[in-house]
N, C-alpha and C positions, 0 to 999 in steps of 0.2 A: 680350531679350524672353523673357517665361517662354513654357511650355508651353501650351497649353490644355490648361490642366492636364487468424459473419454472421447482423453482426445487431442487428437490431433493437434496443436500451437497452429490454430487459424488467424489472419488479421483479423481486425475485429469491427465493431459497429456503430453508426449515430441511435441512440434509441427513438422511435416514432412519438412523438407525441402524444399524450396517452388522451382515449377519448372523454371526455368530461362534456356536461353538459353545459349550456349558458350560464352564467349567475341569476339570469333574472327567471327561469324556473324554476327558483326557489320560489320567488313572488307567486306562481302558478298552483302552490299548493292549496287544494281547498281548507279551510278552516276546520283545527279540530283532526284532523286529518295528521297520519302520520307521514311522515317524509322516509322514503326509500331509504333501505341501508345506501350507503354512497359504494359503489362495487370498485374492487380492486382496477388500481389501475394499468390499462394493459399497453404495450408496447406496440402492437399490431392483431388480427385477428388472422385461425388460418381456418376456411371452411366453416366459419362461424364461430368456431373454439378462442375464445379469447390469449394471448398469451401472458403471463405477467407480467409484469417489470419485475417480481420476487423471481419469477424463474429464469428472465433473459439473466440478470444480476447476477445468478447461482452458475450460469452455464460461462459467463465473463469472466468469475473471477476463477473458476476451473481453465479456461484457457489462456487467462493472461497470469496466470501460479508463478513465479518468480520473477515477475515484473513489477517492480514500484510503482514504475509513472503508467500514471491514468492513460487509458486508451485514446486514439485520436478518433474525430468522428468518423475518421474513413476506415477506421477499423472496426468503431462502433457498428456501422454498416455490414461492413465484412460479416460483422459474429449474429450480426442478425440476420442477416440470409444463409448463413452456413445450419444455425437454430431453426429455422423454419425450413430449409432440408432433409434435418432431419426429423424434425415432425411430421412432413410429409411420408419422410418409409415408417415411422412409428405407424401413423395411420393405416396404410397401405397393411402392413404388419396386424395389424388388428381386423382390417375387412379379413386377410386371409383366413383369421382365425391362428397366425401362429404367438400369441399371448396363452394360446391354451398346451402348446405344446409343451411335454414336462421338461425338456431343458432348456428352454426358454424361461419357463415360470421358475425352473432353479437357477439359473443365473440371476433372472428381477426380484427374487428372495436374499441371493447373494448380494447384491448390489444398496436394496434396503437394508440388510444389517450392518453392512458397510458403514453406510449414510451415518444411519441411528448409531453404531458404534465410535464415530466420528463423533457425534453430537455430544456422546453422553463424554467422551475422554475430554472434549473442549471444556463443559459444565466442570467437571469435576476440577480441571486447570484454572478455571477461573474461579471456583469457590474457595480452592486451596491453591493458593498465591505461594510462592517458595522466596522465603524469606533472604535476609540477609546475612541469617545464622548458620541458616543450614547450608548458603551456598559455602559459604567459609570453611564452614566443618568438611565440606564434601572436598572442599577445595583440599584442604590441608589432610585429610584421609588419603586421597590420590598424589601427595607429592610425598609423603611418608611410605605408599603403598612402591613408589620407583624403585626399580633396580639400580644397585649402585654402580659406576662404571668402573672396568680394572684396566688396567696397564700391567703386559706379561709379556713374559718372550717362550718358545718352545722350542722342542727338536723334535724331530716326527722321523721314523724310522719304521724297516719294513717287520723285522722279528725284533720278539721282546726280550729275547736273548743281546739284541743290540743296546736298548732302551735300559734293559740293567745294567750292561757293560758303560754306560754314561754317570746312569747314577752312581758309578763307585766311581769312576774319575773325578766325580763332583764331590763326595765325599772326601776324598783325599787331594783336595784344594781344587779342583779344574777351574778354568773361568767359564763361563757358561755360554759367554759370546761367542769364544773363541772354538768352542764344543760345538756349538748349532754350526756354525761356514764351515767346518771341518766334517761333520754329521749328518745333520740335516737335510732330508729331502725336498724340505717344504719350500715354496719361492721366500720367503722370510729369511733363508741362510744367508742370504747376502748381506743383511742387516743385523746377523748375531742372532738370529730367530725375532727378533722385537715384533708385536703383532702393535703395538700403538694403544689407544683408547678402544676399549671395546665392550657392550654392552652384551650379557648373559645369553638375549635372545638370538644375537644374530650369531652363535656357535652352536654344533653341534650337541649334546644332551651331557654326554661324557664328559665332554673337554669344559664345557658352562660349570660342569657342576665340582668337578676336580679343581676349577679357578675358586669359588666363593667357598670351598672349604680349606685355602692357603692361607696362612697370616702371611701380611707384607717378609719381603725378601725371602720366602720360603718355597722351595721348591719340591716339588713332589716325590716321595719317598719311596712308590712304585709306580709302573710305566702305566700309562691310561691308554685305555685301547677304544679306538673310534672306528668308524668305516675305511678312516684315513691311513689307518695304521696305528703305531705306539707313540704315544707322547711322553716326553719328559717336560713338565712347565715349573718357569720361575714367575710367583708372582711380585710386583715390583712395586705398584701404588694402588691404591683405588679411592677412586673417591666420591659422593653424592653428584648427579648430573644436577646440570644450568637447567630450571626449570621459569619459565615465563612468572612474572608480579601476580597477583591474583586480578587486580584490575585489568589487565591486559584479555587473561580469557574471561573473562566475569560474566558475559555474555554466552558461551561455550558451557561453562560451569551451570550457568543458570537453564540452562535447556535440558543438560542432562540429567543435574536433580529433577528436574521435571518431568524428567520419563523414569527416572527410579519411586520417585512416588505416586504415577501413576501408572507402576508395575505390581508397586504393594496394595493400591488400590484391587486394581486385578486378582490378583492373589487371594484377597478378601473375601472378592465377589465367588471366587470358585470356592474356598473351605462351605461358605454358605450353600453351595449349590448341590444339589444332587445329580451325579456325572457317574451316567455308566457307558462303558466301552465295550 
């Protein structure tokens, strides 16, 4: 029997033109004389506080996150006055003095190990590349790992005093189709109990597990008992499901090895650690 069965996506921005000096204040250096580090370049200033172009950049691609194409400039704009928004309450936030508040300081504690957590899983992904072997193997691990599909038919009945009164009719030749439209509670009686293709998960515990321990045309020898009532099943085929070419998910494949071994990474990093609770 089956189952019953931060931030916001703003438009975004043109970047300002970042301020640089002339060229020919290089020529203005006196001799001997060191030349200025050249300071990052900034997209706009707010209050004097320069902004980057590293952090407008950082705050872009957190808002345009599922987006391919490149921003337009009118969105460019958009993300740059939405960023300077919010540095305006950042600020205001900080005259108040709520930087010092402790859940405040535990969320911006929160937020950096996020960040730095994020950095170090990216490093680790990029030093250790996942190969073409391993996706293979991972691949052919998980289609070995499927459940195989079965083809069965059933009788579902309310006491198991019925359910056994079936099985000695099947015993001494009954036809089993012709037992379910005559028996049968389940809406399947019409069709001879037949349930079609059907995979482990999507039935109940009992009846899933009473099907994978049938060899083909063999039907079950005592009545199985579900929420549903007593079943009597025949099973009739089963076979390996239609699983996708490996190139087809190879991209899918390759993401996921990529988080199993950057889980045993993890893993690593905690036997090393000392963790009290």
């Amino acid at each position: 029997m089956r189952k019953p069965s931060l931030l916001l996506v703003v438009a975004a921005a043109a970047v300002l033109a970042a301020c640089t000096r002339p060229a020919d204040d290089a020529a203005k250096t006196p001799a001997g004389a060191t030349a200025p580090a050249k300071a990052p370049a900034a997209v706009a200033t707010l209050n004097g506080k320069p902004i980057s172009a590293e952090l407008f950049g950082a705050f872009s691609k957190a808002v345009m996150a599922g987006n391919e194409q490149a921003p337009t400039d009118e969105q460019r704009t958009q993300m740059l006055d939405q960023l300077i928004n919010m540095m305006l309450a950042a600020q205001a936030a900080e005259k108040d003095g709520l930087a010092k508040d402790p859940a405040v300081q535990a969320r911006l504690e929160l937020l950096r190990t996020q960040v730095l957590a994020e950095a170090a899983s990216e490093k680790y992904i990029k030093s250790h590349p996942v190969s073409e072997s391993e996706m293979r193997a991972e691949y052919d691990a998980q289609v070995a790992a499927m459940p195989k599909e079965y083809k069965a038919r059933h009788i579902l009945v309310d006491a198991k005093e019925s359910a056994d009164a079936i099985i000695a009719k099947l015993e001494a030749g009954g036809d089993f189709a012709k037992l379910a439209k005559a028996e049968s509670k389940d809406s399947s009686a019409a069709n001879g109990g037949d349930l079609g293709w059907f995979s482990p998960q999507t039935m109940v515990k009992p009846f899933a597990d009473a099907v994978a321990a049938l060899q083909k045309d063999q039907y079950t020898k005592q009545p199985v008992k579900s929420e549903f009532g007593w079943h009597v099943i025949l099973l009739e085929d089963v076979r390996s499901p239609d699983v996708p070419e490996f190139d087809q998910v190879k991209p899918q494949v390759e993401m996921f090895t990529q988080r199993k071994k950057l889980q045993s990474y993890l893993e690593e990093l905690r036997k090393s650690a000392k963790i009290q609770k």
